[in-house]
C-alpha positions as CSV (number, residue, x, y, z in Angstrom):
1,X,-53.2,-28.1,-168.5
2,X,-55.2,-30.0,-171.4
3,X,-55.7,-26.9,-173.4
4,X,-52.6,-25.4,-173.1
5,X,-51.4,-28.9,-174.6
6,X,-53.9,-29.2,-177.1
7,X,-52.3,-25.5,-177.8
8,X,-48.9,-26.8,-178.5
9,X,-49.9,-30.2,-180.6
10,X,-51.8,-27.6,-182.7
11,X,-48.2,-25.7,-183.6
12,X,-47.0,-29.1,-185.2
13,X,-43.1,-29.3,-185.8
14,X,-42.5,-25.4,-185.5
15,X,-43.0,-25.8,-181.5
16,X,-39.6,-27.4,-181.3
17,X,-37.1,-24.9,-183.5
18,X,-36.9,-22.0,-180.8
19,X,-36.0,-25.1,-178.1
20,X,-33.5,-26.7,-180.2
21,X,-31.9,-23.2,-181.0
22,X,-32.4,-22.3,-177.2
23,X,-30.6,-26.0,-176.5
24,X,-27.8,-25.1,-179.3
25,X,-27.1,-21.9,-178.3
26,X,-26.5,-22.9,-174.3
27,X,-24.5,-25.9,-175.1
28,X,-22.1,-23.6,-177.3
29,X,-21.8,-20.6,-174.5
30,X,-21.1,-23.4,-172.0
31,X,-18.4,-24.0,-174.1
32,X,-17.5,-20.5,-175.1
33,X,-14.4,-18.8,-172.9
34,X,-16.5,-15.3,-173.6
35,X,-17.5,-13.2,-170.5
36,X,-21.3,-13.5,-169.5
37,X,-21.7,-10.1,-170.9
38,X,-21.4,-11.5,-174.3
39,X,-23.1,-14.4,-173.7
40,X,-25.8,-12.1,-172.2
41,X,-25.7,-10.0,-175.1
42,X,-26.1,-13.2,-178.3
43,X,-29.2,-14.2,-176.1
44,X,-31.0,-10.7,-176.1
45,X,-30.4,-10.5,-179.8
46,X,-31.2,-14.3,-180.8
47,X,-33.8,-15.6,-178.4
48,X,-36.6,-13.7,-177.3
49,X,-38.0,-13.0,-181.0
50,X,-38.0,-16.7,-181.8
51,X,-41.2,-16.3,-178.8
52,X,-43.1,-15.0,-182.7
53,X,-42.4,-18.7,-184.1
54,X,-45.3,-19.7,-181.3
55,X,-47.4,-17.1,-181.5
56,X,-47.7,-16.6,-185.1
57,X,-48.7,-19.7,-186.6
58,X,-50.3,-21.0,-183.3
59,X,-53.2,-17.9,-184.2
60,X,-53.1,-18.3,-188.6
61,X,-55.9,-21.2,-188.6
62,X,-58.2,-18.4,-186.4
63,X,-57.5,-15.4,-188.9
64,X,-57.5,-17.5,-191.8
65,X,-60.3,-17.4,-193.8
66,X,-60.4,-20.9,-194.8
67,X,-60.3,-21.7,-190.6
68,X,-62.1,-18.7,-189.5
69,X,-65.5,-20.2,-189.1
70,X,-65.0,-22.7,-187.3
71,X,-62.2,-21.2,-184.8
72,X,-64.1,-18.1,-184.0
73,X,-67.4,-19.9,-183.5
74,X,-65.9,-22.4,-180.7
75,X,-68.2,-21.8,-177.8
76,X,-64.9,-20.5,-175.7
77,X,-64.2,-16.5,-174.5
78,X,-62.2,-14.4,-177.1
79,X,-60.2,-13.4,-174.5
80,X,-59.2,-17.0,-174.0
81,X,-58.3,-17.4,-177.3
82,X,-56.7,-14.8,-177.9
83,X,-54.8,-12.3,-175.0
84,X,-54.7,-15.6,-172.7
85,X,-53.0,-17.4,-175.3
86,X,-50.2,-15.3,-175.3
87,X,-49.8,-14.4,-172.4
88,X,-49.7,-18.7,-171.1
89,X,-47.6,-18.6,-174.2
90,X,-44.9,-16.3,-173.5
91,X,-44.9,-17.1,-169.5
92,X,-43.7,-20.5,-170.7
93,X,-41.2,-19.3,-173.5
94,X,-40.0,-16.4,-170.8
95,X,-39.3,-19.8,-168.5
96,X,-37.6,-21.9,-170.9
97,X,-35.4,-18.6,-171.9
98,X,-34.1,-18.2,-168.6
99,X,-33.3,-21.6,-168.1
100,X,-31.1,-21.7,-171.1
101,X,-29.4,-18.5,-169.7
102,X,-28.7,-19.7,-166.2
103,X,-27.2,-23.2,-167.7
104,X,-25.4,-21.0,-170.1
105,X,-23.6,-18.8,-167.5
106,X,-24.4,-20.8,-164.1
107,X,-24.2,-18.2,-161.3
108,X,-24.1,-15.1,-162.9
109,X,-24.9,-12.3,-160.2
110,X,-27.3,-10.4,-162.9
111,X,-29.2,-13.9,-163.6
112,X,-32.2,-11.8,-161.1
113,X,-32.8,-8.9,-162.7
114,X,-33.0,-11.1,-166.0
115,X,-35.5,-13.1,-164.8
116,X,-37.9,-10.2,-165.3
117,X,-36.6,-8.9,-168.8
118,X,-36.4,-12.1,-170.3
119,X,-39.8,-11.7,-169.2
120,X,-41.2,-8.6,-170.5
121,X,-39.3,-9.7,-173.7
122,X,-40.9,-12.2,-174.8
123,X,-44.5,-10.6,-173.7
124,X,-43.7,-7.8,-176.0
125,X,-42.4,-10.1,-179.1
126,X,-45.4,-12.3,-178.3
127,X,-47.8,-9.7,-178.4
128,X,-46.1,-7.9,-181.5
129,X,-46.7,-11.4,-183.2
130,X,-49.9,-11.8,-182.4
131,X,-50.8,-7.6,-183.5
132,X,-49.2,-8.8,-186.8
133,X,-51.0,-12.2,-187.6
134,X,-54.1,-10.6,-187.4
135,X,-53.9,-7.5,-189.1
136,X,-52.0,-9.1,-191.8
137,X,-53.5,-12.6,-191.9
138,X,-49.9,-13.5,-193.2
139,X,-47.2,-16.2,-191.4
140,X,-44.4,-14.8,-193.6
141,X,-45.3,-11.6,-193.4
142,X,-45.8,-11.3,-190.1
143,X,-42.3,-13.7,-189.0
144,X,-40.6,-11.2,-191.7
145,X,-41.5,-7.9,-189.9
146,X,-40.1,-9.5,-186.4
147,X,-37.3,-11.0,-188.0
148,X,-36.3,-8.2,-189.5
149,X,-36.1,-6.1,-186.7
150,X,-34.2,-8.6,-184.5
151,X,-31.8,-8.3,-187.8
152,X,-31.3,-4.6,-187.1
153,X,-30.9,-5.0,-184.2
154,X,-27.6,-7.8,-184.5
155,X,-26.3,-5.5,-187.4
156,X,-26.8,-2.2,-185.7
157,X,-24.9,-3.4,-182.5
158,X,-26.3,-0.3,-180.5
159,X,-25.0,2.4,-182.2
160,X,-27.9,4.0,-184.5
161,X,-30.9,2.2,-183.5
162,X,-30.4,1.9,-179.6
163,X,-33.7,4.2,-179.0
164,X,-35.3,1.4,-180.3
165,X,-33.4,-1.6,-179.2
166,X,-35.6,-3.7,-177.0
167,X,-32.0,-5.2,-175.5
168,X,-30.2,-4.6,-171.8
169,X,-27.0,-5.9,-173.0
170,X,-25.8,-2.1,-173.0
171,X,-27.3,-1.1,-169.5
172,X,-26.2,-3.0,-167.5
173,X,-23.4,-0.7,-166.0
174,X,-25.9,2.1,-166.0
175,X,-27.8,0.6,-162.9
176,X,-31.1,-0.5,-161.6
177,X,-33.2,2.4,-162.3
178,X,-32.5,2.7,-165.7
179,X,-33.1,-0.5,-166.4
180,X,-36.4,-0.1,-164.6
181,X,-37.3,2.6,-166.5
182,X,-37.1,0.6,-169.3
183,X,-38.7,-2.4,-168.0
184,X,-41.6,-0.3,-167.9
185,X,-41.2,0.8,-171.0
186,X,-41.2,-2.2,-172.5
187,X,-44.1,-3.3,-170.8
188,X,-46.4,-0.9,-171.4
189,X,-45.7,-0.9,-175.0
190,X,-46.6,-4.5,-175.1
191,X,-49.5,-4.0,-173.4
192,X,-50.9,-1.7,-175.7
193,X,-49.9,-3.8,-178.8
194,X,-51.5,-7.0,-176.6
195,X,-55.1,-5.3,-176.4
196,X,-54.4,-3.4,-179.7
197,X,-54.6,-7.2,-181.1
198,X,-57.0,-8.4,-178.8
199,X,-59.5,-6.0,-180.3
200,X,-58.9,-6.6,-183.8
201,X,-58.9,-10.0,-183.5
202,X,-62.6,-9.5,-180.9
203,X,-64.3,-7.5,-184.5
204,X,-63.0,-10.0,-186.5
205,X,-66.2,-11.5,-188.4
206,X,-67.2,-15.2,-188.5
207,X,-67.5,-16.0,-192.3
């Protein structure tokens, strides 16, 4: 419990923006007269990828070269530094996310199955974030590339992109084993990019 703290003091005042935007966006749905669908729907395209504003500066100071040394040399696993980081990370963002959601539209009968894509959301945005801060070594970078993907994403509404989407929003009438299908999708994809990451960051050198 100690470390994960120590985790979040590290992040400084960036810890609190995907909160306070989780907090805005369920006080304004609570308020909205839209049908949970939509409500459903801003949250898929908003939320999860703000899981990136964790994970992406929380690993800078152990890519960085000015940090590097002394990060990478801490007598602790790379595993725990790295893949466990994420995951503890995104287990508690996934959490939070579907807190906001059930407060936003108390009751829902879909709240369930959302539990677990909320989920596998934001363990596949966490460990994209993570793949991109260390192959890139870059904050902006690395927030750009997610950012502008969840951009497509609001812009394209489905239509062109939808191969790609990483939403629900869409399925929902198409039942459970579709959505299952790509559950799994989803998670294996993040998978791979988790120990894609982990094994960069493992052959990165102490300088």
């Amino acid at each position: 419990m100690r470390w994960t703290y120590y985790n979040f003091r590290e992040l400084g005042v960036i810890k609190y923006i995907p909160v306070f935007i989780m907090i805005g966006m369920t006080v304004l749905c609570r308020k909205s007269t839209a049908e949970a669908e939509i409500i459903l729907k801003s949250f898929e395209l908003f939320l999860p990828p703000l899981v990136s504003l964790w994970i992406i500066p929380l690993f800078y100071n152990y890519v960085s070269e000015g940090a590097r040394e002394l990060y990478l040399s801490y007598p602790c696993a790379r595993e725990k530094t790295g893949a466990f980081r994420v995951l503890i990370f995104a287990g508690i963002y996934a959490v939070l996310l579907n807190l906001a959601f059930y407060l936003a539209v108390p009751g829902w009968r879909g709240f369930l199955v959302y539990i677990l894509i909320f989920a596998v959301q934001s363990f596949l945005y966490a460990s994209a974030g993570f793949l991109l801060i260390v192959l890139t070594k870059n904050t902006v970078v690395s927030m750009g590339i997610i950012l502008a993907y969840a951009g497509i994403q609001v812009l394209d509404n489905g239509r062109v992109f939808s191969a790609v989407s990483v939403c629900f929003y869409d399925m929902i009438s198409e039942g459970i084993p579709v959505i299952a299908f790509k559950l799994i999708m989803e998670l294996v994809i993040g998978t791979v990019l988790l120990l894609a990451a982990q094994r960069h960051f493992e052959k990165m050198e102490v300088i």
